[in-house]
C-alpha positions, 0 to 999 in steps of 0.5 A: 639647367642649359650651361652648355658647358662641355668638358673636353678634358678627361675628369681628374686629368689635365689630358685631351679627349681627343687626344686619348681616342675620345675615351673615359673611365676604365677604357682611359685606365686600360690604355694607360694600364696597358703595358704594366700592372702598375704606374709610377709616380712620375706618369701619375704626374704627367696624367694628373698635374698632381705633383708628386709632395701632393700626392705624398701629402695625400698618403700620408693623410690617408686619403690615398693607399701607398704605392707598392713597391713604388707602384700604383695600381688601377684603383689606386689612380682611379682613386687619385684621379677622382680626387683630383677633379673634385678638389677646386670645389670640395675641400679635401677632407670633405673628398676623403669622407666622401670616398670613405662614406663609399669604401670605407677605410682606405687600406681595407678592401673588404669593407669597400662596395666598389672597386675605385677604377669602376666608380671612376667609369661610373662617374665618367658615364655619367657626365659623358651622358649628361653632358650630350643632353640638352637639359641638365637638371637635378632631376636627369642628373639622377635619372642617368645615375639610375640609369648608369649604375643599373648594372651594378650589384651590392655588396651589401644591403643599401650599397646602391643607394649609398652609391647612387647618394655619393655620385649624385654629389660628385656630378654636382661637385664636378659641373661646378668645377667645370663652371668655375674652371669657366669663370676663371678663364673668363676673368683672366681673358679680361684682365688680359684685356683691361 
């Protein structure tokens, strides 16, 4: 598959990359945790476009841990912004099963195999490699996740394959946002025009 469809955007943000240093993953997350431990709700909104009674819905449907002290910290908008670039085309119950089927319960750590900030640099990786192939294929799609998470070390039998199954999805999921972000600006151009 050769869409030729390259995201300028960084995934889960209505942001530039060329605005941000050309950076993704934890190098986005580290400047934008640069000066604080912990970010508010307000600057949530600015990255992401999410507004806040979103956001708030989203809490309180457990899909997302409450903000401490009215602070997010890095995993938790790790974990709002891969949310948020799968949510055109997952629904989000299936999003929550999904990130629930990689750290299980929302509120406890101890069962998660991956902090959310270093799945989002996973996932960033990812289709920042796939995104400068020629050729984008199930198969390399699975081959650059193989790649990607090399480094990774479980936390528990079967946590790689657990991951490498749920980032085979979100890779999937998120081209087919992009292709469907494509379509829309496609139609709104000829509406524009008839």
């Amino acid at each position: 598959m050769n869409l030729e469809i390259n995201d300028s955007l960084i995934p889960g943000t209505k942001l530039k990359k060329s605005d941000m240093g050309n950076v993704t993953g934890l190098d986005f997350l580290s400047k934008v945790f640069y000066i604080s431990e912990g970010v508010m709700l307000s600057q949530i909104r600015e990255v992401s476009g999410i507004d806040g009674s979103t956001l708030q819905n989203w809490t309180k449907r457990g899909w997302v841990a409450n903000a401490r002290l009215k602070k997010y910290n890095i995993d938790q908008v790790a974990h709002i912004l891969i949310i948020n670039m799968l949510r055109s085309c997952i629904q989000l119950d299936h999003i929550a099963f999904l990130l629930h089927y990689i750290n299980g319960k929302i509120d406890d750590k101890s069962d998660d195999i991956i902090r959310d900030s270093v799945l989002y640099d996973y996932i960033c990786r990812i289709l920042e490699t796939l995104m400068q192939q020629d050729v984008c294929s199930m198969a390399s799609i699975k081959e650059v996740i193989r790649e990607q998470i090399a480094d990774y070390e479980e936390a528990l039998p079967g946590a790689r394959d657990r991951l490498a199954n749920a980032l085979e999805i979100i890779v999937v999921a998120y081209y087919a946002a992009l292709i469907k972000r494509r379509s829309d600006e496609m139609l709104a151009n000829l509406m524009s025009t008839y």
